[in-house]
C-alpha positions in Angstrom: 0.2 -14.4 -9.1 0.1 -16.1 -5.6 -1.9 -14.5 -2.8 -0.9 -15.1 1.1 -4.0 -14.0 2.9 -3.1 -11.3 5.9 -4.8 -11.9 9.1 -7.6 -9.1 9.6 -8.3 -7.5 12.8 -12.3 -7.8 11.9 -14.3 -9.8 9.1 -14.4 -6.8 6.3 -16.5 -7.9 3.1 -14.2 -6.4 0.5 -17.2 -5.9 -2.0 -19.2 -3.5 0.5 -15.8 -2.0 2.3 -14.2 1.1 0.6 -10.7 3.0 0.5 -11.7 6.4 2.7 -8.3 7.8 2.4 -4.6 7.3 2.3 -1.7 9.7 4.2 1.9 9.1 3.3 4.8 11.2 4.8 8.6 10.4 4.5 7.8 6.7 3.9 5.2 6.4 6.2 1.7 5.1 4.8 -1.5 4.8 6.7 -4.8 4.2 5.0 -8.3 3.2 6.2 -10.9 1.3 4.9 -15.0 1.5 5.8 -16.5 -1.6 7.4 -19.9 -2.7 6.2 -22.6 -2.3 8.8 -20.3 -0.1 11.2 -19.8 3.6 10.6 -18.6 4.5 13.9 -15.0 2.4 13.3 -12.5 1.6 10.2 -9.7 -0.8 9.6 -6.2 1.5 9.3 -3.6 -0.6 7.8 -0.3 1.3 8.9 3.4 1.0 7.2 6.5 2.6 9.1 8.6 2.0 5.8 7.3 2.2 2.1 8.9 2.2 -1.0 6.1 2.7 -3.5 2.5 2.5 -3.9 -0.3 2.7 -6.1 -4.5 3.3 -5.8 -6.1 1.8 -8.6 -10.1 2.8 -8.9 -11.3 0.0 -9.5 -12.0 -3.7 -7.8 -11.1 -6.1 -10.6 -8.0 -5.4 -11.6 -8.5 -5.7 -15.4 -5.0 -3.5 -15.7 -3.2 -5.7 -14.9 -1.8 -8.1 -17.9 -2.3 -11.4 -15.9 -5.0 -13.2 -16.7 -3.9 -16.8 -14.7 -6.1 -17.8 -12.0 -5.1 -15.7 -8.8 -3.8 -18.8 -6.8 -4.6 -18.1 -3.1 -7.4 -15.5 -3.6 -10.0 -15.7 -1.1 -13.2 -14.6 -2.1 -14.0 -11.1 -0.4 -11.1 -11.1 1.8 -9.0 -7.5 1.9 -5.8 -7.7 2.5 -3.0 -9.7 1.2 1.0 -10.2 0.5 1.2 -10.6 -3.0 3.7 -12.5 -4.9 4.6 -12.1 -9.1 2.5 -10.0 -8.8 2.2 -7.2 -12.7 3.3 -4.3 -10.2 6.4 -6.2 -8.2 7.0 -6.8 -12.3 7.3 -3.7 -14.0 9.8 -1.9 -11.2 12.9 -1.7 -12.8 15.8 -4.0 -12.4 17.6 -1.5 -10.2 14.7 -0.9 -7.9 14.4 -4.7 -7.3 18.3 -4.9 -6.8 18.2 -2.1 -4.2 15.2 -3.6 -2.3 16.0 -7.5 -2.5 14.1 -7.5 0.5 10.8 -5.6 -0.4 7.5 -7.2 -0.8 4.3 -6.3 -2.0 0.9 -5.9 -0.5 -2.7 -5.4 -2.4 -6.0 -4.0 -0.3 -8.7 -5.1 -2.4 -12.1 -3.4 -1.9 -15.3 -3.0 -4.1 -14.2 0.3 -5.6 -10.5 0.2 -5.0 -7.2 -1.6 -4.8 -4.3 -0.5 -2.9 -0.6 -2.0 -4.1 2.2 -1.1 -1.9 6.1 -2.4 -1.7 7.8 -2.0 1.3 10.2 -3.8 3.6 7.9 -3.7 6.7 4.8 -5.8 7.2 1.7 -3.3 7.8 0.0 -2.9 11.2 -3.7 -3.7 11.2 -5.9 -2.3 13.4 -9.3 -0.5 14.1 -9.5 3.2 14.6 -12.5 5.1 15.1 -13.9 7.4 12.4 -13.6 10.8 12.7 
């Protein structure tokens, strides 16, 4: 598997941050993550067009059937483009054909990990909490 870090619009220790919550409607995902030390604001990392995701409960990913170094991986950094990657693997044939495009992306926190595939790159950017 080979990590691409993705530019974050603060410094978010992934061990301390958390998955709050997710929304998705028609293809549209948004979900926001806690930052460490500041209550009052979260990172929302925003997709106008998905074509599947997953929320995994737990940080290290032992669920995956990969265990080769994860080449890229930076060490409490969230967010990421992923490639060959066990989730990209196991969509079918068909799914991949349709979406030649499509690319995955992984939010790693310290209780949670976010997979999605889409053909848009997500918007990242700090909301405040409600």
């Amino acid at each position: 598997m080979r990590y691409f870090a993705l530019k974050m619009p603060v410094e978010i220790q992934a061990s301390r941050s958390g998955l709050l919550r997710t929304n998705y409607d028609r293809g549209i995902l948004s979900a926001d993550f806690t930052i460490p030390d500041d209550p009052k604001r979260l990172c929302r990392i925003s997709f106008a067009d998905v074509e599947t995701f997953r929320v995994l409960d737990e940080m290290p990913l032992s669920t995956e059937d990969d265990d080769a170094a994860w080449d890229g991986h930076i060490p409490e950094h969230v967010a990421y483009r992923v490639e060959d990657a066990f989730f990209w693997r196991i969509q079918s044939d068909l799914f991949r054909q349709t979406f030649p495009r499509a690319q995955q992306y992984q939010f790693i926190t310290g209780l949670m990990c976010l997979d999605v595939i889409s053909l848009e790159e997500p918007a990242l950017t700090i909301v405040a909490a409600a």
